[in-house]
C-alpha positions as CSV (number, residue, x, y, z in Angstrom):
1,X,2.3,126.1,13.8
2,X,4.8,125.0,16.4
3,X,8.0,126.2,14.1
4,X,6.3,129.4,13.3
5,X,6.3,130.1,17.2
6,X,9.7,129.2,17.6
7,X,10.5,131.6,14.4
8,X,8.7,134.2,15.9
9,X,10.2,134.1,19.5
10,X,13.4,133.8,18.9
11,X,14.2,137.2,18.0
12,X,12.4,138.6,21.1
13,X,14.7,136.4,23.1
14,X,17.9,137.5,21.8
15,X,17.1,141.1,21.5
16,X,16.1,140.8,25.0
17,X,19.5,140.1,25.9
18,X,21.5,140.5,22.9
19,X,25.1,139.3,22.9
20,X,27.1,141.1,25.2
21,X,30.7,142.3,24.4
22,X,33.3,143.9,26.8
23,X,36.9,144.5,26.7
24,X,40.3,143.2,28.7
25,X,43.6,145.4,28.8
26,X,46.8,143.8,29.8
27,X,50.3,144.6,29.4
28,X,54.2,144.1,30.1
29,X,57.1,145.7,30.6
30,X,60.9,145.0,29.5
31,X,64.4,146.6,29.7
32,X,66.7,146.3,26.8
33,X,70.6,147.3,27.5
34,X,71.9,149.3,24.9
35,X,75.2,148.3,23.0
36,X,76.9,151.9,22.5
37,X,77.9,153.9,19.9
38,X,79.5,150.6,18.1
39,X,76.3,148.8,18.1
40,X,75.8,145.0,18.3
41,X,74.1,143.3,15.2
42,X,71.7,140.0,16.8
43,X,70.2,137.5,15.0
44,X,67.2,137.3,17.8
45,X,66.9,140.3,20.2
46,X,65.7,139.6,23.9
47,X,62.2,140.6,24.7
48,X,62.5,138.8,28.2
49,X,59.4,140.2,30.0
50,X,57.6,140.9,27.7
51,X,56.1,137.5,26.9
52,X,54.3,137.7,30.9
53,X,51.0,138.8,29.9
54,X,48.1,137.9,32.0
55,X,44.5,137.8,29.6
56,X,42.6,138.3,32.8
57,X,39.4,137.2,31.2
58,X,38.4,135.0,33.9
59,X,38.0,137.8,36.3
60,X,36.4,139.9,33.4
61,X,33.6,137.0,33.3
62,X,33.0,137.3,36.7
63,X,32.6,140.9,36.7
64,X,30.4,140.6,33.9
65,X,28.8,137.5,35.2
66,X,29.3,134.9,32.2
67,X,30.3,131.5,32.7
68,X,33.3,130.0,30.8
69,X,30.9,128.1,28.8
70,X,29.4,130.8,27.9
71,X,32.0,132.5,25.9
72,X,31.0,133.2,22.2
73,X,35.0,134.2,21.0
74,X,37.9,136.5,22.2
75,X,39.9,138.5,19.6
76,X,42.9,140.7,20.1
77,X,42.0,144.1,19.1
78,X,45.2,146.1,20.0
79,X,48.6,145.1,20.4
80,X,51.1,148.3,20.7
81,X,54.4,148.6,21.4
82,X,56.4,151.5,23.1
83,X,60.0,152.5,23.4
84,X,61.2,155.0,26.4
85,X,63.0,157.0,25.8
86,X,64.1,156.3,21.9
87,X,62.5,154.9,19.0
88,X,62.0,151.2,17.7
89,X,63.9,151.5,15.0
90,X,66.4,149.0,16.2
91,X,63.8,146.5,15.6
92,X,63.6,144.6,12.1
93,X,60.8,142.0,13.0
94,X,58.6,141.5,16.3
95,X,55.6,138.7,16.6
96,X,54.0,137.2,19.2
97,X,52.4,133.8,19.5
98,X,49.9,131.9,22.1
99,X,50.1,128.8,22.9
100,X,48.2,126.2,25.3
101,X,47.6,122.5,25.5
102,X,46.0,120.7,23.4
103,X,45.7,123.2,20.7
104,X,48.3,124.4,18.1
105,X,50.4,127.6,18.9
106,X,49.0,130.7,16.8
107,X,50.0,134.1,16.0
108,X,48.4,136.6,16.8
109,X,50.2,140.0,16.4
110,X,53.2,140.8,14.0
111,X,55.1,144.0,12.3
112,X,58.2,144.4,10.3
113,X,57.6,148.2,10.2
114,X,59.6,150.1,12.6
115,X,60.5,152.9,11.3
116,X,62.9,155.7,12.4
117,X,61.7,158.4,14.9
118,X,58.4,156.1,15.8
119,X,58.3,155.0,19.6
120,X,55.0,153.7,19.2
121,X,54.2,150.9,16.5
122,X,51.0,149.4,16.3
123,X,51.1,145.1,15.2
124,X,49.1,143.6,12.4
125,X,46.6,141.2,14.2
126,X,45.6,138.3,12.1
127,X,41.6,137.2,12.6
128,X,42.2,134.5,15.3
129,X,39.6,133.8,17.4
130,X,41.7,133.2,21.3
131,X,38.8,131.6,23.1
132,X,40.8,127.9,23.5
133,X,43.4,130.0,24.7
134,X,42.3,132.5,27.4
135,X,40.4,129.7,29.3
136,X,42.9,127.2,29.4
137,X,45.1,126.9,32.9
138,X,48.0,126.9,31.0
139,X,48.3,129.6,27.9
140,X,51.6,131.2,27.3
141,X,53.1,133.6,24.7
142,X,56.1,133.4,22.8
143,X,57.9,136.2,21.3
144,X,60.2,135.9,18.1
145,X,62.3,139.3,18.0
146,X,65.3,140.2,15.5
147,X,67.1,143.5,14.8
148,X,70.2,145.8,16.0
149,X,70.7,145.8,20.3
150,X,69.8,149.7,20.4
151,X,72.6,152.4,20.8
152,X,71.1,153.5,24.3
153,X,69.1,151.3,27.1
154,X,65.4,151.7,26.3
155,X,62.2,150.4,28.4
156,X,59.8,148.9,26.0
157,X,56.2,148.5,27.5
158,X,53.7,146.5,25.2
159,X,49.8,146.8,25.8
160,X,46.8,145.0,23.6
161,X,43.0,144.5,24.5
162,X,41.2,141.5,24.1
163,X,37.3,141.9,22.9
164,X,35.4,139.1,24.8
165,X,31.7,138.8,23.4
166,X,29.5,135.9,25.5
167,X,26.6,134.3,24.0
168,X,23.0,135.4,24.4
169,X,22.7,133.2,27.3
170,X,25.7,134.6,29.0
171,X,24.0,137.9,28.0
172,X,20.9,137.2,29.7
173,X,23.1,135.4,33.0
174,X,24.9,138.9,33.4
175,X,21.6,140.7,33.0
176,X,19.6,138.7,35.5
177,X,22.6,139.2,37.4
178,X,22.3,143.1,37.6
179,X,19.0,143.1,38.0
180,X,18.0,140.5,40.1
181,X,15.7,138.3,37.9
182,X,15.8,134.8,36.4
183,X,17.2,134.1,33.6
């Protein structure tokens, strides 16, 4: 009889708070010299800048308030990148990888597509789930780069959301929250 109960109530409990799900934006911005009309062939172009991104998920979760234990997973979502003025075609390969300690660096957003006339390229985001990496003290990203230095100077601005879903108790902690009640 006991099970049954526990069967039965469980579903009342999450739908009364669900899991709740809300988003982080973040971005960074670089400056890339150009080489002139001669052009410079590189084995590794420098994206320095680029690689100071700031998942302010923390803050998020205190917005929302959700405990860091409370964290269900965190998966990138977008990851774009934008040339001004010019197009991207200068690059041949672009990914990005986190890293923190105690857990093995991962990539998480990648394109060899840059085609000619496009200034804004969308990365392929492998299924990784970012969670060990957005609450460490310590995360960093790494950026591997290669192509042609540009003709021109070009500002390249990269922007990506994070998707941060809490468990049902984190749910129900932001909910008594707002309105006041016990959890």
């Amino acid at each position: 009889m006991r099970q049954s109960t526990i069967v039965s109530v469980l579903p009342l409990l999450l739908l009364g708070c669900g899991l709740l799900t809300f988003e982080v934006d973040s971005d960074a911005n670089t400056h890339i010299d150009g080489a002139g009309a001669l052009g410079v062939l590189l084995g590794a172009l420098d994206f320095t800048g680029l690689d100071d991104f700031d998942i302010d998920v923390e803050n998020a979760m205190q917005d929302q308030g959700v405990a860091e234990g409370d964290l269900n997973d965190v998966h990138l979502t977008t990851f774009t990148l934008t040339g001004s003025p010019g197009d991207l075609s200068f690059i041949d390969d672009f990914a990005v990888y986190m890293s923190a300690p105690d857990v093995d660096e991962v990539l998480i957003a990648s394109s060899s597509d840059f085609p000619e006339g496009q200034t804004v390229v969308s990365l392929d985001l492998p299924d990784v789930d970012l969670t060990p990496y957005v609450v460490s003290d310590a995360s960093s990203f790494r950026i591997e780069a290669g192509g042609s230095a540009p003709t021109d100077d070009i500002d390249i601005a990269a922007a990506f959301t994070v998707s941060v879903t809490a468990t049902a108790q984190g749910a129900c902690n932001s909910l008594s929250r707002d309105t006041g009640a016990d959890p």
